[in-house]
matplotlib code that plots the C-alpha trace (Angstrom):
import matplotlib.pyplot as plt

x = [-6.6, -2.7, -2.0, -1.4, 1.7, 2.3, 5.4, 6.6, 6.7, 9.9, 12.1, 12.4, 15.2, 17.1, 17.2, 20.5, 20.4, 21.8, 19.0, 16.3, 17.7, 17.9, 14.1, 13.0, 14.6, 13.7, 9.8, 10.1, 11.7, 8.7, 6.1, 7.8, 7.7, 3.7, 3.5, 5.1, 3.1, -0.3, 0.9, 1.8, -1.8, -3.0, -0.9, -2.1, -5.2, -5.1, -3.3, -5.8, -8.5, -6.0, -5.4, -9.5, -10.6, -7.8, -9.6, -12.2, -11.4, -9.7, -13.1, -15.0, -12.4, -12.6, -16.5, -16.5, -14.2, -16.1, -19.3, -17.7, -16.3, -17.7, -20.5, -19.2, -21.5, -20.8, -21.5, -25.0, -24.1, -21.0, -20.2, -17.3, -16.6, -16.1, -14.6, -11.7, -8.5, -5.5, -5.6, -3.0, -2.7, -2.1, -2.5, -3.3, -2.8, 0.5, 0.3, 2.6, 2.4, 2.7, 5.9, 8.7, 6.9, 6.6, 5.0, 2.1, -0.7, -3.4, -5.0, -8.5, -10.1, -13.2, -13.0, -15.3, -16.9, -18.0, -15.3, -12.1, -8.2, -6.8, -2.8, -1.5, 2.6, 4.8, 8.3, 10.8, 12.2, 15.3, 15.9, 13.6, 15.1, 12.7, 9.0, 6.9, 3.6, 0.3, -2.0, -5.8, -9.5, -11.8, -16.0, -19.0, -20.9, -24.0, -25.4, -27.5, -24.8, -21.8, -20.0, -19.0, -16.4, -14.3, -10.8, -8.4, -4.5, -4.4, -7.3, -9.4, -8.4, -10.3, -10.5, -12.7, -13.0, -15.5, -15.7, -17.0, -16.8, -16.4, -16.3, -19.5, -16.6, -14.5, -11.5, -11.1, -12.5, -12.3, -11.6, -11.2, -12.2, -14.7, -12.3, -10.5, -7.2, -6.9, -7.6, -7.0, -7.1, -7.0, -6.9, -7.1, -4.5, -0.8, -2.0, -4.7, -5.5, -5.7, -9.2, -10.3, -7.6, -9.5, -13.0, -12.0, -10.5, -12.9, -15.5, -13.0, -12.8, -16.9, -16.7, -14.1, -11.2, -7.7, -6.8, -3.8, -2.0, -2.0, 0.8, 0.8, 2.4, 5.2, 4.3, 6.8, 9.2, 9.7, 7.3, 9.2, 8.3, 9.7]
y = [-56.0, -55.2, -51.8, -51.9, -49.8, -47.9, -47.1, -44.4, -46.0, -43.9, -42.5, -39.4, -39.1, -41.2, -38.9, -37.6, -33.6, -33.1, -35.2, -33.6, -30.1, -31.5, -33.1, -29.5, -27.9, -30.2, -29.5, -26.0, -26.7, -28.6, -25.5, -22.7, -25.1, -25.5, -22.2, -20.8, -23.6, -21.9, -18.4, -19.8, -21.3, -18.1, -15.8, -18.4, -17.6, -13.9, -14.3, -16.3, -14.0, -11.3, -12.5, -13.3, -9.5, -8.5, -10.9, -9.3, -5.7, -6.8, -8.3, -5.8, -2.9, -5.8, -5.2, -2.0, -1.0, -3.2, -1.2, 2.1, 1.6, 3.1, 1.7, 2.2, 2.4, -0.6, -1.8, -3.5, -6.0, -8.1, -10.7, -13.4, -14.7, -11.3, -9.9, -12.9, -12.8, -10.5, -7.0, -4.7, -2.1, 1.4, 2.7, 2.3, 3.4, 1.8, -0.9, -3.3, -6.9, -4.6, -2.7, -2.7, -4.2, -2.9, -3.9, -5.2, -7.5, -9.5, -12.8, -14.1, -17.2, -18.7, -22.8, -25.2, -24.7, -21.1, -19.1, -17.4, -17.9, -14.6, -14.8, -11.0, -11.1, -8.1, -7.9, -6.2, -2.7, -4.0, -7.0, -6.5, -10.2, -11.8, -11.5, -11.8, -13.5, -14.3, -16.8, -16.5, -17.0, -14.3, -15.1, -13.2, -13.4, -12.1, -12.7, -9.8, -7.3, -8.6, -5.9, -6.6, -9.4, -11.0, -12.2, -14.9, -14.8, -16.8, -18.8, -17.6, -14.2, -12.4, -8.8, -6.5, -6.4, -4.0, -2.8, 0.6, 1.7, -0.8, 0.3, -1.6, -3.1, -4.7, -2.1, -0.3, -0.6, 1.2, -1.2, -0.4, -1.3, -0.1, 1.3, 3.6, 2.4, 0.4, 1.6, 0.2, 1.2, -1.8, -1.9, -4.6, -2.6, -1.3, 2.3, 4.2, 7.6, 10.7, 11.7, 8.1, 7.8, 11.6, 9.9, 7.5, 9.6, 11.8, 9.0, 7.7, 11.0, 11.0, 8.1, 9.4, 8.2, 10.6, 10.1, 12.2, 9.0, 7.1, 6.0, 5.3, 2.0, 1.5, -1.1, -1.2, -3.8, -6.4, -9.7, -12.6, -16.3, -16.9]
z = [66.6, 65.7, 64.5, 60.9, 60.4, 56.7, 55.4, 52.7, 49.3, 49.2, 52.0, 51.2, 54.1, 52.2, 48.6, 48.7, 48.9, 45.4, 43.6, 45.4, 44.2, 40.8, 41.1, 42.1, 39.2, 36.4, 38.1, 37.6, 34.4, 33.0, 35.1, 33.2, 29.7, 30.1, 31.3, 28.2, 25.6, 27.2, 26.2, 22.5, 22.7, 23.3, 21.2, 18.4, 19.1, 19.3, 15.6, 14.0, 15.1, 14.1, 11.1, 10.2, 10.5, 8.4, 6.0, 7.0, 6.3, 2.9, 1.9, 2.9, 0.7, -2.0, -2.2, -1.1, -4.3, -6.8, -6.1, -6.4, -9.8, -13.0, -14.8, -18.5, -21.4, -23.7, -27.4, -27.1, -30.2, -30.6, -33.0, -32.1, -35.2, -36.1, -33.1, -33.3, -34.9, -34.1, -33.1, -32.8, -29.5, -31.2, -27.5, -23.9, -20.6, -19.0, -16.6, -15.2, -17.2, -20.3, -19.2, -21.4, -24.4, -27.8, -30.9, -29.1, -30.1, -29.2, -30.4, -29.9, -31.0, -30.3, -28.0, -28.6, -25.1, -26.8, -24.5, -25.7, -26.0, -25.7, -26.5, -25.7, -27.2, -27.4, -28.2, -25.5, -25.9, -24.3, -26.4, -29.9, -30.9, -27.7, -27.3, -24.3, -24.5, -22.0, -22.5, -20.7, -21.3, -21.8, -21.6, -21.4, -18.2, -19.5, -22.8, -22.4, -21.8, -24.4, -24.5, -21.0, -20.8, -18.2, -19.0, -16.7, -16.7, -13.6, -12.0, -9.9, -10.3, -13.3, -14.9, -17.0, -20.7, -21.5, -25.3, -25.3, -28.9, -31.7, -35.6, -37.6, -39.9, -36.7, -37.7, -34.5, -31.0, -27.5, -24.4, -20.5, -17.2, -14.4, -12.5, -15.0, -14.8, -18.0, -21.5, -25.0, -28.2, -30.9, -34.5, -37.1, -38.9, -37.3, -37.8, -37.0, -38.5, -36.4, -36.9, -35.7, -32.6, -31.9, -31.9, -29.7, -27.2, -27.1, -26.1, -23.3, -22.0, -21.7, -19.5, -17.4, -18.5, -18.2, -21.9, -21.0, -19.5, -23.0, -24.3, -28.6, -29.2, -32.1, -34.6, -37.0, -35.6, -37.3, -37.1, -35.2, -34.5, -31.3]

ax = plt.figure().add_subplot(projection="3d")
ax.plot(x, y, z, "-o")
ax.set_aspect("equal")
plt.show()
């Protein structure tokens, strides 16, 4: 039998010097490139889970901050149809989507799906000629419990509504939230006398709220349609 003889596909003698240097570099080129794509695979990793149990840990304060807010005695009876219609804010406690408004009032009537267009409009201190205005949807959750409302600015995020005092003629009512930090008080009218803004206070203040931080609203600008 003749020997079989096998020759080199390529001739590696043959590679000139400077193309062999250059095939070494362009291999450690492309070792360092995967190299460095693993370590972005795993910082990517590391963030995602980073990033999940600060979900986490906001969930968990989200929950943990809903429980510990106030349980607030509210009305046990309300009536819509009476309850809707404009109401004017002869005080509340200040708060940021309601900075630098004046003359502030607030709308409600009742959709045909049973829930409620709330349109909030206040004219601004800075310019008295231009108003400012917010359109949501307020509904009660619980049938049983209609003093407690929940009102929507922007979807999904909702807040409290809970009417704590309402007069039997609709004139006045006392609203604020669980956690303390809002407070209204609304009239059908653009005053309010002192004994009944007193009364009122006095009931907040029973539930825990500061009624030192109100701040009295001035009605007497001039209606606009704007």
């Amino acid at each position: 039998m003749m020997p079989i003889s096998v020759s080199p596909l390529v001739n590696f003698s043959a590679i000139p010097k400077s193309l062999k240097v250059l095939t070494l570099e362009v291999f450690f080129k492309n070792a360092k490139l995967l190299l460095f794509m693993n370590k972005l695979r795993v910082c990517a990793y590391h963030y995602q889970n980073t990033l999940m149990k600060l979900f986490l840990i906001l969930f968990s304060c989200f929950f943990i901050s809903c429980s510990s807010s106030k349980q607030l005695n509210t009305v046990k009876t309300v009536d819509l149809q009476k309850y809707e219609g404009t109401w004017y804010e002869i005080a509340r406690f200040p708060n940021t989507f309601e900075k630098g408004l004046t003359c502030v009032t607030a709308n409600y009537t009742i959709k045909e799906n049973g829930k409620i267009r709330v349109l909030n409009k206040g004219q601004k201190l800075s310019d008295t000629a231009k108003t400012k205005s917010a359109e949501g949807t307020a509904w009660v959750p619980d049938s049983n419990d209609p003093g407690k409302l929940k009102v929507s600015f922007f979807w999904p995020f909702a807040g409290d509504y809970q009417i704590m005092y309402l007069d039997k003629d609709y004139c006045y009512a006392l609203v604020g939230s669980p956690s303390l930090d809002y407070l209204w008080i609304l009239s059908r009218t653009k005053t309010l006398d002192k004994t009944t803004i007193e009364k009122l206070k006095s009931e907040a203040t029973k539930q825990g709220f500061k009624v030192e931080r109100l701040e009295f609203v001035d009605q007497s600008c001039q209606r606009i349609v704007n």
